[in-house]
N, C-alpha and C positions, 0 to 999 in steps of 0.2 A: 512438443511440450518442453515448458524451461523447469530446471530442476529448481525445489524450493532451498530456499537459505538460510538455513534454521542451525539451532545449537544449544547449549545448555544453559539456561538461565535468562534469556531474554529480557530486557526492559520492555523493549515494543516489537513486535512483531508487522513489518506495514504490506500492504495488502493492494496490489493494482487489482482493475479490476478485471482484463486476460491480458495475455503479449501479445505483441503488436508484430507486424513481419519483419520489423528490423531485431527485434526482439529474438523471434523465432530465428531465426536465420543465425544468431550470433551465440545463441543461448544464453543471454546476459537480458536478465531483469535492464526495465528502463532505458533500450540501447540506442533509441535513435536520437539523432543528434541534437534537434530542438527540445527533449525531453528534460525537462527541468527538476527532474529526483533528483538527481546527484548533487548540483548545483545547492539546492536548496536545502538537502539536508547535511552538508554544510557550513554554508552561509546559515541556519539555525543552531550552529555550535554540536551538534549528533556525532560527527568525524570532525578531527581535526584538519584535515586538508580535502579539497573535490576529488573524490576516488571517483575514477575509471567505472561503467559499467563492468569490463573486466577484471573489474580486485573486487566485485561484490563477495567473491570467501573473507575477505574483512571481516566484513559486517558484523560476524557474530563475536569480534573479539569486540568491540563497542557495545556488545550486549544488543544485538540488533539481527535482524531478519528480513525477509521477502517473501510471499506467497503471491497467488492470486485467486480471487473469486471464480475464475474461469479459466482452464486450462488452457481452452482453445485459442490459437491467433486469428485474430482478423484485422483486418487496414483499421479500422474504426470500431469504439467498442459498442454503437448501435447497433450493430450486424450484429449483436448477442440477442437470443430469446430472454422474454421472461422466464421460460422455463428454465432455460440452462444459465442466469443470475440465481433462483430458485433452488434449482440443486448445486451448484456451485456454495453458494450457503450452508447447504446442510451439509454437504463435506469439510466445509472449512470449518463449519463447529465442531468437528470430529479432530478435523489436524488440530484446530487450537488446544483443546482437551487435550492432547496427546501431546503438543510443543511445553504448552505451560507459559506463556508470555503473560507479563503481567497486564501490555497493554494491546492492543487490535486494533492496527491504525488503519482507517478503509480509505485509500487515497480516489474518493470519487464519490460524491452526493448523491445523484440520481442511481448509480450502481449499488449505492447504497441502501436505499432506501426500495429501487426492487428488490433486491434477493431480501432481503432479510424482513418487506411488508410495515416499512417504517415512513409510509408519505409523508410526516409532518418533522422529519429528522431534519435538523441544522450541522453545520460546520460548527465544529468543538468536540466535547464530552458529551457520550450519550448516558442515558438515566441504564440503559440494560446492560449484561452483560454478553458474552459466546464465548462458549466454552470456558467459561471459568475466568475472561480477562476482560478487563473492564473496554470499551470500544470509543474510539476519538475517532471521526471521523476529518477526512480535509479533503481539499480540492484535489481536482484532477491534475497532474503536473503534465499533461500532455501540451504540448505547442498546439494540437487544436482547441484549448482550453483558453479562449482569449481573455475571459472574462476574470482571470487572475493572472496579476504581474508574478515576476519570479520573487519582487523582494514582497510580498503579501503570502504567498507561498511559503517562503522563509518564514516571514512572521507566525502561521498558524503553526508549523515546524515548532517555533519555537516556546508557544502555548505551553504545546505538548512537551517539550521537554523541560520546563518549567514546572510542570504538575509531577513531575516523577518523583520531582527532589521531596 
């Protein structure tokens, strides 16, 4: 398990959906090296320079965070059950409640939309809340994620951090 990266007062709190073995291995949210988080958030203006998986303790001084839907690592986030996206959800409406971020950014559509039973959810602002924070969801910034460039990435990045202000 990677530890979460939370702190007082969050603008967004972003949300993979488990770690991945390079992940596990390093204990660093988003660590393998084609993984386009860092990158992208920012190139989305969030950080002023590309931090390291290793300075994610940042994060929280840019009013920012990390979780995940799933505790668990696996090579691929298919190898997740429905059920464990399912309760991975309902825990994370517990930590959000309990973080207090104003927003819930779920970096992953289909992860999104099982655990939380939202088949018809799009990329952007969702109409519902968890736990009290309003939920944006974005793409997957994984490298097996072809079907988004890293600066389209960036772009939804910066959606979201355009709605804050």
């Amino acid at each position: 398990m990677i530890d979460d990266v939370l702190g007082p007062s969050l603008d967004v709190l972003f949300c993979g959906i488990n770690p991945g073995l390079v992940s596990e291995a390093t204990g660093h949210h988003f660590a393998r090296p084609g993984n386009r988080f860092w990158p992208a958030l920012h190139l989305s203006g969030f950080t002023p320079r590309r931090l390291a998986p290793a300075e994610q303790h940042l994060l929280p001084s840019y009013g920012l965070g990390i979780t995940n839907i799933v505790p668990r690592a696996s090579a691929k986030a298919s190898e997740l059950t429905r059920q464990e996206l399912a309760e991975g959800a309902a825990a994370l409406t517990t930590k959000v409640a309990a973080a207090g971020p104003a927003v819930l950014a779920v970096l992953g559509i289909s992860a999104y939309r099982t655990a939380f039973g939202r088949p018809r959810s799009r990329i952007g602002a969702q109409a519902e809340t968890v736990g009290g924070a309003r939920v944006w969801v974005l793409p997957n910034p994984s490298g097996l994620n072809a079907h988004w460039t890293l600066a389209a990435i960036a772009d939804e990045l910066r959606r979201l951090r355009a709605s804050l202000s």
